[in-house]
C-alpha positions as CSV (number, residue, x, y, z in Angstrom):
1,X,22.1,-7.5,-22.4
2,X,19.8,-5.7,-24.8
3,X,19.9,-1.8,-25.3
4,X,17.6,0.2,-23.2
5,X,16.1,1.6,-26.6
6,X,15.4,-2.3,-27.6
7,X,13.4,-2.5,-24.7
8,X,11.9,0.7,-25.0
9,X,10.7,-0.2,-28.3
10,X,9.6,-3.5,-27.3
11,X,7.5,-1.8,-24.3
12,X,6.3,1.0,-27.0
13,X,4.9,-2.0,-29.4
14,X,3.0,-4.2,-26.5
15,X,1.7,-0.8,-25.4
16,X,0.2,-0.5,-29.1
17,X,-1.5,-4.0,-28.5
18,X,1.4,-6.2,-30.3
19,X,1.1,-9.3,-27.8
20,X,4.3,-11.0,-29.6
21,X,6.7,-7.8,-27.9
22,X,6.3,-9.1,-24.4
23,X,7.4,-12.2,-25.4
24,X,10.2,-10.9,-27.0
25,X,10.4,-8.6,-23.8
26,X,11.0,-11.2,-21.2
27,X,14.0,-12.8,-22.6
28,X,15.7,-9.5,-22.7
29,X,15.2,-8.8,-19.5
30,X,15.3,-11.4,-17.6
31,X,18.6,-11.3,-16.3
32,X,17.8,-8.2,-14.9
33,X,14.7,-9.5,-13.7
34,X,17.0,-12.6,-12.1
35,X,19.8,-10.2,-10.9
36,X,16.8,-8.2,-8.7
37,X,15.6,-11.5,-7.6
38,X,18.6,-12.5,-6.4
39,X,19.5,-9.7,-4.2
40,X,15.9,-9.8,-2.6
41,X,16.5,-13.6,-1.9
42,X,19.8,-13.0,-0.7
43,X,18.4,-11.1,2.1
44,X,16.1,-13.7,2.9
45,X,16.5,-16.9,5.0
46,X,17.9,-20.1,3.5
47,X,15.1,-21.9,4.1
48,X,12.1,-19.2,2.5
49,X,9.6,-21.2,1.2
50,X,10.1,-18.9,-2.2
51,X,13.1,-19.4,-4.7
52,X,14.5,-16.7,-7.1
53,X,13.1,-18.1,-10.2
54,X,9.4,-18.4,-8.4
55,X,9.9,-14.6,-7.2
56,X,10.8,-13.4,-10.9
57,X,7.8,-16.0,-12.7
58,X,5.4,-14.3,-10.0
59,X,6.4,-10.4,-10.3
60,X,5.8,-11.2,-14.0
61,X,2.7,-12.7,-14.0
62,X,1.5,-9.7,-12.2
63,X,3.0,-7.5,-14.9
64,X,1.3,-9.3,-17.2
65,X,-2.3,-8.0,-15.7
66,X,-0.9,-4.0,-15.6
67,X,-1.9,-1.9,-18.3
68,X,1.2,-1.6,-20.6
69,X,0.9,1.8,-21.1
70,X,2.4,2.2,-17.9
71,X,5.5,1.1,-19.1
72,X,7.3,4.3,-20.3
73,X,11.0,3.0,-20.8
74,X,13.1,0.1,-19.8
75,X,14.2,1.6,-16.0
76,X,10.5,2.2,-16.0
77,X,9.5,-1.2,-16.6
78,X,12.3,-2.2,-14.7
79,X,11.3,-0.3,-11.4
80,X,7.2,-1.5,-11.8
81,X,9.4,-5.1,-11.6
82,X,10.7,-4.0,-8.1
83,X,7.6,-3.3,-6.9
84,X,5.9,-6.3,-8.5
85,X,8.5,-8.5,-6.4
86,X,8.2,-6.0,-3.4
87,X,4.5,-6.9,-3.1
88,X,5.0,-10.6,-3.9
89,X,7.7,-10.7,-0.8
90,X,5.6,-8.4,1.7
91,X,2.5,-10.9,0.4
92,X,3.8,-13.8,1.5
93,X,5.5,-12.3,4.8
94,X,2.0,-10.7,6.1
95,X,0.9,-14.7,5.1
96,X,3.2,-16.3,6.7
97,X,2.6,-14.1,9.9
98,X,-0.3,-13.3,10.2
99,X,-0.8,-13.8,14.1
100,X,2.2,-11.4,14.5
101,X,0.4,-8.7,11.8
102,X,-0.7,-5.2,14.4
103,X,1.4,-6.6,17.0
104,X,4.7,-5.9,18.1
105,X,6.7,-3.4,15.2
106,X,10.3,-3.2,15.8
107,X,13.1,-0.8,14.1
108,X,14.3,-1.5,10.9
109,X,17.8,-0.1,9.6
110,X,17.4,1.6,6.2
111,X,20.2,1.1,4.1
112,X,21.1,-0.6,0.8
113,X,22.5,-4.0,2.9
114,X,19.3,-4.4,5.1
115,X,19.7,-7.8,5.3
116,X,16.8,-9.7,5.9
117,X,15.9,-13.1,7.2
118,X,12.9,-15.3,9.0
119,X,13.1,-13.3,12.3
120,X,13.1,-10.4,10.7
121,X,9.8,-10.6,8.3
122,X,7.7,-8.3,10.4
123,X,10.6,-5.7,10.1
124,X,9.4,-6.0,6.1
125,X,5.8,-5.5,6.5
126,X,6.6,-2.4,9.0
127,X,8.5,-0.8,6.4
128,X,6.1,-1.7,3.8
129,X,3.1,-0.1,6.0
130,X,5.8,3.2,6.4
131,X,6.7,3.0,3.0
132,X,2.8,3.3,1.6
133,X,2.3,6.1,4.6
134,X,5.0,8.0,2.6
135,X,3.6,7.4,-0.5
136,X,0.5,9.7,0.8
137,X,2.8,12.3,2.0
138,X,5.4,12.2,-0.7
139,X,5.1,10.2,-3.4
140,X,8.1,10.4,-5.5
141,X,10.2,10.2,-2.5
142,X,8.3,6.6,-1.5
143,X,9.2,5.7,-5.0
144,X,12.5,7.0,-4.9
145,X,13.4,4.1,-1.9
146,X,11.1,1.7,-3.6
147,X,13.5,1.8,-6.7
148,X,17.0,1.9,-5.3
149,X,16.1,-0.3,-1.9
150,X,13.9,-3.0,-3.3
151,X,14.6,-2.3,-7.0
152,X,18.3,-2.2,-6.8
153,X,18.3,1.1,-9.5
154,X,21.4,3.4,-9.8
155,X,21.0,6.9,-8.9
156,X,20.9,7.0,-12.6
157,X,18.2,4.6,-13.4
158,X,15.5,6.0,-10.8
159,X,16.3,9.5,-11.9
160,X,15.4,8.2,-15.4
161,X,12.4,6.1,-14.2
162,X,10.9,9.1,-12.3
163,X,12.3,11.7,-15.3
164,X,14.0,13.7,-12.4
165,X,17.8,14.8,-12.5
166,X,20.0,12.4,-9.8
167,X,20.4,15.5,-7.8
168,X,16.6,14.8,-7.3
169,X,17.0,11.3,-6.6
170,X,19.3,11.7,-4.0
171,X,17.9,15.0,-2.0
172,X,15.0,12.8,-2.0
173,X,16.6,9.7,-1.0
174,X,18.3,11.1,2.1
175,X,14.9,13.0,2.8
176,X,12.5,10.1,2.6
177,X,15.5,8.1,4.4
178,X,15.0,10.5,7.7
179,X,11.3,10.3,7.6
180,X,11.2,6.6,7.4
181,X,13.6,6.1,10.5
182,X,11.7,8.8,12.6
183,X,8.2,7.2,11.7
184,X,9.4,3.9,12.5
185,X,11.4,5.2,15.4
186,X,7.8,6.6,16.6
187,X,6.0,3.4,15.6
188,X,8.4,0.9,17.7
189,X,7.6,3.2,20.7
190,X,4.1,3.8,20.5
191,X,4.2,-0.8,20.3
192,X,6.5,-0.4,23.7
């Protein structure tokens, strides 16, 4: 596993225009990359039409078209990743179910097990919708659960991605939690 300084410096030089970093980049992270995959997928049903290694090859490709200087460090980099495969996920769910998309939103537990199959696809693309209706409100807290829940960061690492101490992170995390089980609480009733 490479130091997070390597990849900082790696992100630091494609951010300059060298082209050759990324490629170093990739390889460095990759098993990170994989190990995020993996606990997406594992969430998913068996028989999803997308594998791990087509999740990680298309949250990279759309990496590829960001700006680099976005990238400030390798938890950084790291949680852009999570929500590169976030999008891909919710992307293919609102796809796949499209007839279902403004119909009927159900409640959807918020922890770090959520586990999530088939059935339970237009559980993903409620939370999505709640997750960018925090994102207007409070920002850092949407990110906050966008790093640890889809990102699978430490306390530690999103405190470092967002520059704020863990205290932070997890004031945040239990806040943004609470708001996310009332709004969806209020959204599965208003559907009843």
């Amino acid at each position: 596993m490479a130091s997070p300084a390597e990849v900082t410096q790696l992100l630091a030089e494609y951010s300059e225009g060298n082209e050759a970093a990324l490629d170093q980049l990739l390889p460095l992270v990759y098993a990170e990359l994989h190990r995020m995959a993996r606990r997406y997928m594992r969430r998913e049903n068996p028989a999803h039409t997308i594998q791990t290694t087509a999740l990680i090859h298309e949250a990279y490709v759309r990496l590829t078209g960001l700006s680099p200087d976005k990238w400030q460090n390798r938890a950084h980099f790291l949680g852009v990743a999570a929500r590169s495969m976030r999008h891909v996920l919710v992307d293919h769910a609102r796809a796949r179910h499209r007839e279902r998309r403004g119909g009927e939103k159900r409640f959807v537990a918020l922890d770090e097990s959520l586990i999530v199959s088939g059935e339970r696809v237009a559980e993903i693309v409620a939370l999505d919708d709640a997750l960018t209706d925090l994102a207007e409100l409070h920002p850092r807290q949407s990110k906050v659960i966008e790093l640890r829940y889809f990102g699978g960061l430490t306390v530690d690492e999103t405190a470092e991605a967002l520059q704020v101490s863990p205290e932070t992170v997890m004031r945040d995390w239990r806040v943004a939690k609470a708001w996310l089980y009332r709004h969806l609480a209020d959204s599965d009733t208003k559907g009843d």
